[in-house]
PDB file of N, CA, C and O in Angstrom:
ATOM      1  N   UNK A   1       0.852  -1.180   0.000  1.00  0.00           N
ATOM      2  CA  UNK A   1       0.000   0.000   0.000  1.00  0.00           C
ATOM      3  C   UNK A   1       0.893   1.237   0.000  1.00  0.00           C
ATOM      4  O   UNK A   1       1.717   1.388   0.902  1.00  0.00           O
ATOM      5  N   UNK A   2       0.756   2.115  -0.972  1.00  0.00           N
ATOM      6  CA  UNK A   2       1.509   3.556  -0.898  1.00  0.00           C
ATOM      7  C   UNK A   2       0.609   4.539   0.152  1.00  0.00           C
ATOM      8  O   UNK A   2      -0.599   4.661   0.358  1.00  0.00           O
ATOM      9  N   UNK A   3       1.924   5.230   0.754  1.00  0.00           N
ATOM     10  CA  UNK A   3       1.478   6.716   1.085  1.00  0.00           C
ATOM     11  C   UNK A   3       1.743   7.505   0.615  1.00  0.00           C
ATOM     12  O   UNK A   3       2.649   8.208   1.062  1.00  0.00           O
ATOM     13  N   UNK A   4       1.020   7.843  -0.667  1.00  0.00           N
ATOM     14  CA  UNK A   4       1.416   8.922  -1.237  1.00  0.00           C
ATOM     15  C   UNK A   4       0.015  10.206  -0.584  1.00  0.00           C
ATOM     16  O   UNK A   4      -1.183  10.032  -0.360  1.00  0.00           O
ATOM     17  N   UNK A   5       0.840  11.345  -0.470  1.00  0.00           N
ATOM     18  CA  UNK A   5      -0.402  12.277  -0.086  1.00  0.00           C
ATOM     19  C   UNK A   5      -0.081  13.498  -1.193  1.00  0.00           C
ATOM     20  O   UNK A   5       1.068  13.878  -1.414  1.00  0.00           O
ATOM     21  N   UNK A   6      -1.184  14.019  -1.810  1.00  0.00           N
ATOM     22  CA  UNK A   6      -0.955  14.840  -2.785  1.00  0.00           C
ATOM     23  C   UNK A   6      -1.701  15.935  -2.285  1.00  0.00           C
ATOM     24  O   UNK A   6      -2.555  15.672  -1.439  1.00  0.00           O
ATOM     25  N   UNK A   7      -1.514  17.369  -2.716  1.00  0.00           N
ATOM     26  CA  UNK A   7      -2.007  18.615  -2.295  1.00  0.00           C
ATOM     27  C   UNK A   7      -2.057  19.275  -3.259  1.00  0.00           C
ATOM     28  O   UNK A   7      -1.082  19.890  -3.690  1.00  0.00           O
ATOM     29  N   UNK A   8      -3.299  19.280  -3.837  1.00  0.00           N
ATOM     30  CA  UNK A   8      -3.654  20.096  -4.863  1.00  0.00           C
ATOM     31  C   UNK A   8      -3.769  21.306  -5.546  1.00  0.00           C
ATOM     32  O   UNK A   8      -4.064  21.634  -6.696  1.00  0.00           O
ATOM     33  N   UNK A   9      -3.202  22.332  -3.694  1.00  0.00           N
ATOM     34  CA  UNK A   9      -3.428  23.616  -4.059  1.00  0.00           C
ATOM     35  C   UNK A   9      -4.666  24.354  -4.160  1.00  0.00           C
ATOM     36  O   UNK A   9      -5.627  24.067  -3.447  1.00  0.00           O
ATOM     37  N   UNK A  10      -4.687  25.078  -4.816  1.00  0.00           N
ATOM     38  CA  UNK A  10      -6.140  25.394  -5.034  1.00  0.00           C
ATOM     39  C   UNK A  10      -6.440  26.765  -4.074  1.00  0.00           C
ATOM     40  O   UNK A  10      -5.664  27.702  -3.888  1.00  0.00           O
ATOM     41  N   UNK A  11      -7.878  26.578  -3.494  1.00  0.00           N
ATOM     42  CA  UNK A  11      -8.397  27.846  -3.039  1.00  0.00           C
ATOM     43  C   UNK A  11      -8.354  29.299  -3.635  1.00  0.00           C
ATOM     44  O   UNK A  11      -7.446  29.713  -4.355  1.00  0.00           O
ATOM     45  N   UNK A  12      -9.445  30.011  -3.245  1.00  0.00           N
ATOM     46  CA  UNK A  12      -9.552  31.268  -4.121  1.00  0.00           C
ATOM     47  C   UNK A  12      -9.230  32.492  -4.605  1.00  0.00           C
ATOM     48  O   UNK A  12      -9.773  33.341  -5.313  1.00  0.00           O
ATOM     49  N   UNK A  13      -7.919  32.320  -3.877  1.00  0.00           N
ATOM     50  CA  UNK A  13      -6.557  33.457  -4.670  1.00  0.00           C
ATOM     51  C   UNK A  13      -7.340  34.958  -4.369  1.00  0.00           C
ATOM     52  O   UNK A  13      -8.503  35.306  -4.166  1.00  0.00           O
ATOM     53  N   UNK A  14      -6.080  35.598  -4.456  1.00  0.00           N
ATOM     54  CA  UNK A  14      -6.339  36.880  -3.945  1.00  0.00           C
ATOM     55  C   UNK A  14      -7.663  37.266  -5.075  1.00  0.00           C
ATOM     56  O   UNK A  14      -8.761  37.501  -4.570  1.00  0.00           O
ATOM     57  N   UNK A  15      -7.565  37.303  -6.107  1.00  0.00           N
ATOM     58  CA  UNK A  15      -8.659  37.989  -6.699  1.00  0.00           C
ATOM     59  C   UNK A  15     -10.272  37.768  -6.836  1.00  0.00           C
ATOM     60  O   UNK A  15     -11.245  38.440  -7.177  1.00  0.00           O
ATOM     61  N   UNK A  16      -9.979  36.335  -6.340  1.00  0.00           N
ATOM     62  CA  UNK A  16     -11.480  35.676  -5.578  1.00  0.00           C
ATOM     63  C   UNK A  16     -11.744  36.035  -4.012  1.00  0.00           C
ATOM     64  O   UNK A  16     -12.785  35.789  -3.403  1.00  0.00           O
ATOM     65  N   UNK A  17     -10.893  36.501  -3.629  1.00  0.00           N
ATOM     66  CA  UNK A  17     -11.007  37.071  -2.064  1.00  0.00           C
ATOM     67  C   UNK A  17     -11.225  38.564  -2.094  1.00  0.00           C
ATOM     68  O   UNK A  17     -11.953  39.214  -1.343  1.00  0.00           O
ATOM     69  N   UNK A  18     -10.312  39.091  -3.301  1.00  0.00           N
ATOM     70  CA  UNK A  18     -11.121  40.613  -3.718  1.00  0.00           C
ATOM     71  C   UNK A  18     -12.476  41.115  -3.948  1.00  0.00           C
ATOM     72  O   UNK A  18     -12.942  42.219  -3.666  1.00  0.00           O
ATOM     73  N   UNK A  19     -13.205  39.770  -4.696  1.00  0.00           N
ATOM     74  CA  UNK A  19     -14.043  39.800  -5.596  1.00  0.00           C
ATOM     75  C   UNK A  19     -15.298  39.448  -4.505  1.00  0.00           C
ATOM     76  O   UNK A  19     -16.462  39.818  -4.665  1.00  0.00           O
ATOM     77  N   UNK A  20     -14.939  38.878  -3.686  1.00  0.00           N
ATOM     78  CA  UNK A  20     -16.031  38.282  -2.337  1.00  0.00           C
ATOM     79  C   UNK A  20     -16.124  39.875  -1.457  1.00  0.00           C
ATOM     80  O   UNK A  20     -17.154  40.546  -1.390  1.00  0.00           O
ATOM     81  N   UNK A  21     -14.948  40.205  -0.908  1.00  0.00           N
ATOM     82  CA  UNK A  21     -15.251  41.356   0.048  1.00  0.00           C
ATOM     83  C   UNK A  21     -15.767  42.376  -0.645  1.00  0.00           C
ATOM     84  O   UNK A  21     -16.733  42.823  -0.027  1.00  0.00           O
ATOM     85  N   UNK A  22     -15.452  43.287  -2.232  1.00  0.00           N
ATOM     86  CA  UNK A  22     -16.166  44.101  -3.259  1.00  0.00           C
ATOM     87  C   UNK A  22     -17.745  43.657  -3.020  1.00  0.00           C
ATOM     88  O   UNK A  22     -18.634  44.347  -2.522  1.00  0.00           O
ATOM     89  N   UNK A  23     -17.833  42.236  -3.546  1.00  0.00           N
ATOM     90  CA  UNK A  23     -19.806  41.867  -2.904  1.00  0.00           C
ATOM     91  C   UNK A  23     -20.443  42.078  -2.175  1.00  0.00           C
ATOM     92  O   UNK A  23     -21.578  42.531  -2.031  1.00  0.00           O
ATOM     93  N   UNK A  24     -19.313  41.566  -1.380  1.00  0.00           N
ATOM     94  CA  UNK A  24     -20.713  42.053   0.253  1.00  0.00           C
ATOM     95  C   UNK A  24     -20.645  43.352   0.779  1.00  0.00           C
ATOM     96  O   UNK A  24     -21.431  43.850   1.586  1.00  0.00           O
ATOM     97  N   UNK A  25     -19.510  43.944   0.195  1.00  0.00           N
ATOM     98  CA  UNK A  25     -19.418  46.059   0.498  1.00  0.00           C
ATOM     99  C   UNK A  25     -20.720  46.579  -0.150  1.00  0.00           C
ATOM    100  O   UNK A  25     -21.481  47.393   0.374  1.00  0.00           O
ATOM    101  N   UNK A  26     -20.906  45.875  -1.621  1.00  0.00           N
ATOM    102  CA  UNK A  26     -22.020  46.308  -2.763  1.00  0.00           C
ATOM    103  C   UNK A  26     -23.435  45.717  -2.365  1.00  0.00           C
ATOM    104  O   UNK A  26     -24.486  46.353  -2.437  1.00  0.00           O
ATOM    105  N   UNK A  27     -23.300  44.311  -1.904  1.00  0.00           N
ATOM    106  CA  UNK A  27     -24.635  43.869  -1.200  1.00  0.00           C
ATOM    107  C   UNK A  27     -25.117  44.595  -0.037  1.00  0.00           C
ATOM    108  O   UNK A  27     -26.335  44.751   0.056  1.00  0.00           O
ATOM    109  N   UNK A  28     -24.329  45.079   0.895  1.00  0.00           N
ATOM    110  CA  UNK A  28     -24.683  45.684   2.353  1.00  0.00           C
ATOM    111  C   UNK A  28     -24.961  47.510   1.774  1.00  0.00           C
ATOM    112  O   UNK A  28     -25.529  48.228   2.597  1.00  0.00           O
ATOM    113  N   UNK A  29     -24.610  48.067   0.594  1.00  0.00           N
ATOM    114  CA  UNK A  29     -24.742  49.272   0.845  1.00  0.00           C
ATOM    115  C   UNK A  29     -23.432  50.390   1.146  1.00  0.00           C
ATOM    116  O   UNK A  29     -23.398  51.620   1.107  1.00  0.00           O
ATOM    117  N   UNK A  30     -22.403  49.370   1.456  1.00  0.00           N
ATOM    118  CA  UNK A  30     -21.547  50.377   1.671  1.00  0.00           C
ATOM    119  C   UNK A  30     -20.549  50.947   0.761  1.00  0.00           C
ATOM    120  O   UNK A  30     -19.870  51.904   1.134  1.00  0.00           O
ATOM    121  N   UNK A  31     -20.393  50.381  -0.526  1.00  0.00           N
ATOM    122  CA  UNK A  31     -19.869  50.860  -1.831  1.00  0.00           C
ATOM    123  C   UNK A  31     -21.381  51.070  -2.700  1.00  0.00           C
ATOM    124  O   UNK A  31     -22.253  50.229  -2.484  1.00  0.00           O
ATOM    125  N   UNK A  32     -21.573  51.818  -3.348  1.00  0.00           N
ATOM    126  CA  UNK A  32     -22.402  52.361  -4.993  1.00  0.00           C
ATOM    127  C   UNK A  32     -22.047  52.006  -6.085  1.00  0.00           C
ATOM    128  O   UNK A  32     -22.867  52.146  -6.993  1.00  0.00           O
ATOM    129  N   UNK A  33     -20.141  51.171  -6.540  1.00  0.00           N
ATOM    130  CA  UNK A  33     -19.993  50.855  -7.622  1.00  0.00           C
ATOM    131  C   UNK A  33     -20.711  50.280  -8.176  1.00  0.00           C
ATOM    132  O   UNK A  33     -21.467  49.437  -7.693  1.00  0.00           O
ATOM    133  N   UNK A  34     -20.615  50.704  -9.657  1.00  0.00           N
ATOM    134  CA  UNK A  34     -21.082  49.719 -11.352  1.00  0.00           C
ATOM    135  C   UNK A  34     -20.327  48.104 -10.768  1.00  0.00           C
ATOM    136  O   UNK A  34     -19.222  47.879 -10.276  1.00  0.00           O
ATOM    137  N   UNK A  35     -21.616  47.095 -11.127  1.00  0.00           N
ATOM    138  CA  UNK A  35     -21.225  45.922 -10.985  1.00  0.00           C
ATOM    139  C   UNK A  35     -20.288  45.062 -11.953  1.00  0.00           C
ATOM    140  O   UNK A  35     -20.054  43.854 -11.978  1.00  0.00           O
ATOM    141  N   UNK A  36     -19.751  46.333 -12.894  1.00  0.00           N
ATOM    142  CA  UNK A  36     -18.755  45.952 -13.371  1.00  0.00           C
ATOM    143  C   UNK A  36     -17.457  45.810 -12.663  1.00  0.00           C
ATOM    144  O   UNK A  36     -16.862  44.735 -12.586  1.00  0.00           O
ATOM    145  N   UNK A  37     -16.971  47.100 -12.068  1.00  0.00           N
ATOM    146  CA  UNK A  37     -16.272  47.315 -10.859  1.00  0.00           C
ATOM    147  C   UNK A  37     -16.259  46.200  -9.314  1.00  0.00           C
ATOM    148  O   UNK A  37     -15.335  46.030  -8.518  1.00  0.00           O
ATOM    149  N   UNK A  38     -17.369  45.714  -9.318  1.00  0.00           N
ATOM    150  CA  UNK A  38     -17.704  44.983  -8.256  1.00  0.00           C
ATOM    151  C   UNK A  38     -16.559  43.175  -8.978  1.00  0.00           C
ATOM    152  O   UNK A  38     -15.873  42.502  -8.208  1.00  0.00           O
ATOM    153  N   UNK A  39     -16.700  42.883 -10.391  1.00  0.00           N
ATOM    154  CA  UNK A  39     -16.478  41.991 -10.846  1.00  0.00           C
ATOM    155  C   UNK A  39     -15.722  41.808 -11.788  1.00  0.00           C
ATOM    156  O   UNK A  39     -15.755  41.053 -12.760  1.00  0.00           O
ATOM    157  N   UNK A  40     -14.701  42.916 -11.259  1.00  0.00           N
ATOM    158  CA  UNK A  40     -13.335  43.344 -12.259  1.00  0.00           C
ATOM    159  C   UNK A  40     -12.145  42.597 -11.564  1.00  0.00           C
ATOM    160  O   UNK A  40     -11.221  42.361 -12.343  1.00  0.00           O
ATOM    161  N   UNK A  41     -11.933  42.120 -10.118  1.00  0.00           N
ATOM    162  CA  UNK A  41     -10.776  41.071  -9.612  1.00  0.00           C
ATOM    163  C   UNK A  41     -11.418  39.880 -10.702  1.00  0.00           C
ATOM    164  O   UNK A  41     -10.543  39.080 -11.035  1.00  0.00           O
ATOM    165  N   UNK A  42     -12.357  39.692 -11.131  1.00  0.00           N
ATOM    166  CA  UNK A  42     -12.654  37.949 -12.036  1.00  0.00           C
ATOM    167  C   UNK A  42     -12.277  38.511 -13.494  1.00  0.00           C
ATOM    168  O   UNK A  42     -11.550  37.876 -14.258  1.00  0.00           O
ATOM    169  N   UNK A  43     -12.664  39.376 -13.714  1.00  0.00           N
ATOM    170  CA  UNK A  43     -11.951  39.394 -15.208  1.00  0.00           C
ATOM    171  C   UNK A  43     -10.712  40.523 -15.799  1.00  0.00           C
ATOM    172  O   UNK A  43     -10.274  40.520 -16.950  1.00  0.00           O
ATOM    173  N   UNK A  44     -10.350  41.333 -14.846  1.00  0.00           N
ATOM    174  CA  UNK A  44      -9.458  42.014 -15.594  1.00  0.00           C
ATOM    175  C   UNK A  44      -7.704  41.120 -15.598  1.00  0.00           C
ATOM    176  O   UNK A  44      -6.760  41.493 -16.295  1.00  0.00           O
ATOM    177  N   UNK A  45      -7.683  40.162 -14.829  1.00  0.00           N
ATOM    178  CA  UNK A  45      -6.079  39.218 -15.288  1.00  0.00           C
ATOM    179  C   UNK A  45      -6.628  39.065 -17.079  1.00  0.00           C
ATOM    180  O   UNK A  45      -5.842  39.366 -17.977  1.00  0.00           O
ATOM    181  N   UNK A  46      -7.798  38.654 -17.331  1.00  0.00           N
ATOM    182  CA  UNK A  46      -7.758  37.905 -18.550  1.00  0.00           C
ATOM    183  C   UNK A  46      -7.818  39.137 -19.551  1.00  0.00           C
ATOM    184  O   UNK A  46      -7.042  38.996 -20.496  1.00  0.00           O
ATOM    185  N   UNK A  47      -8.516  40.245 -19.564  1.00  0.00           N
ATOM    186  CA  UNK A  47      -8.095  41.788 -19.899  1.00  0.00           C
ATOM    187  C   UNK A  47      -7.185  42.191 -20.161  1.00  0.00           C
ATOM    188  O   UNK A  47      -7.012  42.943 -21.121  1.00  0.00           O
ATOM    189  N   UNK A  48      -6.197  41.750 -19.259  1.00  0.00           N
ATOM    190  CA  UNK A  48      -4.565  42.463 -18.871  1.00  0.00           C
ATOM    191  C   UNK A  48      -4.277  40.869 -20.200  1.00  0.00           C
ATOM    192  O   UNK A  48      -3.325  41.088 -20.949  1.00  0.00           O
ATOM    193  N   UNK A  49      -4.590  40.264 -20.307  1.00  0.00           N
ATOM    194  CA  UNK A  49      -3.611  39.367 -20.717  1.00  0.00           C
ATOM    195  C   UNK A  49      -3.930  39.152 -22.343  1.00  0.00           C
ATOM    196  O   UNK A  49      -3.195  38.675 -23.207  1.00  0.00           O
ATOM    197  N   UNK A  50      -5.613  39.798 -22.476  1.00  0.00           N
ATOM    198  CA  UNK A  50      -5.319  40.048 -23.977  1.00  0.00           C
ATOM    199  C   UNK A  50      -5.135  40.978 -24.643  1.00  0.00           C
ATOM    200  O   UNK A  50      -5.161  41.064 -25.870  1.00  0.00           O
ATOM    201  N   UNK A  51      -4.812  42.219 -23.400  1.00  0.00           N
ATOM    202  CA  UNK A  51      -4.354  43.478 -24.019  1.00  0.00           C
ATOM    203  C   UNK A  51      -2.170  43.026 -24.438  1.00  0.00           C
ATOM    204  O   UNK A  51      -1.424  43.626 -25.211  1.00  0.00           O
ATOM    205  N   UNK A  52      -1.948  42.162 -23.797  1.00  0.00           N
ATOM    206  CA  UNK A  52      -0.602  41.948 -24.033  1.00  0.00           C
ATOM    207  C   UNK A  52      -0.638  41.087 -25.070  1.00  0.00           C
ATOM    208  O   UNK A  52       0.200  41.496 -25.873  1.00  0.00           O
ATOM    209  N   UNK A  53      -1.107  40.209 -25.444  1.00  0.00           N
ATOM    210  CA  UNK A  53      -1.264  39.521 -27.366  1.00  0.00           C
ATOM    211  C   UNK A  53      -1.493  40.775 -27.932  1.00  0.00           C
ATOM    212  O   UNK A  53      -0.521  41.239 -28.528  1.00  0.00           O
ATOM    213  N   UNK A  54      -2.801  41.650 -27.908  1.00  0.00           N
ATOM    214  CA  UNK A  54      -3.063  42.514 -28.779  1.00  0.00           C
ATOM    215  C   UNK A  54      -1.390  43.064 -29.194  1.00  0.00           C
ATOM    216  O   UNK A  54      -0.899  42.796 -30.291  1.00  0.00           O
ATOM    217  N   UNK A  55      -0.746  43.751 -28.277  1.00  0.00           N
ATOM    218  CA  UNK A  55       0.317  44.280 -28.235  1.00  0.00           C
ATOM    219  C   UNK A  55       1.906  43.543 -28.987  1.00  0.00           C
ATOM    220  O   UNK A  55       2.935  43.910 -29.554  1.00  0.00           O
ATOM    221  N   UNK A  56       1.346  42.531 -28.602  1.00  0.00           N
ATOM    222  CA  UNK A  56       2.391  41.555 -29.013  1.00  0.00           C
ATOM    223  C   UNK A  56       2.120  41.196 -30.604  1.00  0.00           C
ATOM    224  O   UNK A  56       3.084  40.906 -31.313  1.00  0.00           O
ATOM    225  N   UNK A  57       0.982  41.221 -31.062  1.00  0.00           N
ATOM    226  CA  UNK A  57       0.396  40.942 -32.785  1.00  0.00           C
ATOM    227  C   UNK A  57       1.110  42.244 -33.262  1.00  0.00           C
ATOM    228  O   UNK A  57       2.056  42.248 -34.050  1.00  0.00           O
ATOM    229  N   UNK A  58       0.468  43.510 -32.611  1.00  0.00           N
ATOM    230  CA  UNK A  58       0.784  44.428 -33.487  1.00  0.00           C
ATOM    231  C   UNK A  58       2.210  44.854 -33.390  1.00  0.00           C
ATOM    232  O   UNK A  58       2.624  45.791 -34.072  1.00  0.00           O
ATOM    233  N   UNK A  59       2.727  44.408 -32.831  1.00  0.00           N
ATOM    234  CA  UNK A  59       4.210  44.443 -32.585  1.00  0.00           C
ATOM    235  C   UNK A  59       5.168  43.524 -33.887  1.00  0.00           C
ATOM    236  O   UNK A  59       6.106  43.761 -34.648  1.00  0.00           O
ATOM    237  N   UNK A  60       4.588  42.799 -33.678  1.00  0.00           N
ATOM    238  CA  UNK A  60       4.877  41.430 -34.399  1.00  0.00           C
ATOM    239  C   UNK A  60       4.319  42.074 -36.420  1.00  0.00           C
ATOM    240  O   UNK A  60       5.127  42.021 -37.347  1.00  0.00           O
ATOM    241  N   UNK A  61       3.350  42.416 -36.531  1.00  0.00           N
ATOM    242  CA  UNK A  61       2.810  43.017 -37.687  1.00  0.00           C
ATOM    243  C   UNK A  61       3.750  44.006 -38.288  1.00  0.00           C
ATOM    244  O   UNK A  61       4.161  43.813 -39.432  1.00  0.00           O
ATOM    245  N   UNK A  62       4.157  45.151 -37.537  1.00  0.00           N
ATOM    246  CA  UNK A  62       4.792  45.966 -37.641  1.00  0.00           C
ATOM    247  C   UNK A  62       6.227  45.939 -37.993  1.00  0.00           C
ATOM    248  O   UNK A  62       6.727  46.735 -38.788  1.00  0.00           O
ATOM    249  N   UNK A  63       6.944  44.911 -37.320  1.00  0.00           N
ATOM    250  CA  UNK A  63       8.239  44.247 -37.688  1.00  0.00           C
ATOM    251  C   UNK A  63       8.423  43.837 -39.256  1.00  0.00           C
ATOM    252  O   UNK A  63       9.299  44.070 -40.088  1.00  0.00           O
ATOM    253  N   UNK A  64       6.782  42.879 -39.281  1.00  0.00           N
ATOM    254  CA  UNK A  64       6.801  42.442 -40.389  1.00  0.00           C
ATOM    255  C   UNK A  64       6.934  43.501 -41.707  1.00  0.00           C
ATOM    256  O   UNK A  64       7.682  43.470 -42.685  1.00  0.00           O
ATOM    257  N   UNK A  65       6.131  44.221 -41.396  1.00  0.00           N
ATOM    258  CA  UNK A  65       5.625  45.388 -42.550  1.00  0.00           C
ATOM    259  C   UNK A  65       7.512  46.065 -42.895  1.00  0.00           C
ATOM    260  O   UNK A  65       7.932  46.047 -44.052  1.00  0.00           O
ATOM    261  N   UNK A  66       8.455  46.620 -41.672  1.00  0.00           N
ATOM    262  CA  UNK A  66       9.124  47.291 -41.930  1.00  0.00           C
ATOM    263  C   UNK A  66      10.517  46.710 -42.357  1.00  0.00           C
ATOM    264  O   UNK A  66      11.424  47.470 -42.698  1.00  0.00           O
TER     265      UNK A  66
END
């Protein structure tokens, strides 16, 4: 019989812990933000990360062209 014990890691990272306390500030009343703002720790990494392809194509385009 092995003991292997594995640890998966996991749990909800700072921007899921951002994204929980922003809620319940916006659920209770005590922030007014656009629920965009409320749910910008869940999507702006992926934002940030296709504004850096964008950057990186036209970078890449531009090389090409010159």
């Amino acid at each position: 019989m092995s003991d292997s014990s594995t640890y998966s890691g996991g749990g909800i990272g700072f921007g899921g812990a951002l994204f929980l306390v922003f809620l319940v500030l916006k659920l209770t009343g005590y922030i007014t933000w656009s629920w965009w703002w409320v749910t910008s720790p869940l999507w702006m990494p992926f934002a940030f990360i296709l504004v850096l392809v964008v950057i990186v194509v036209i970078v890449l385009v531009i090389k090409e062209i010159i």
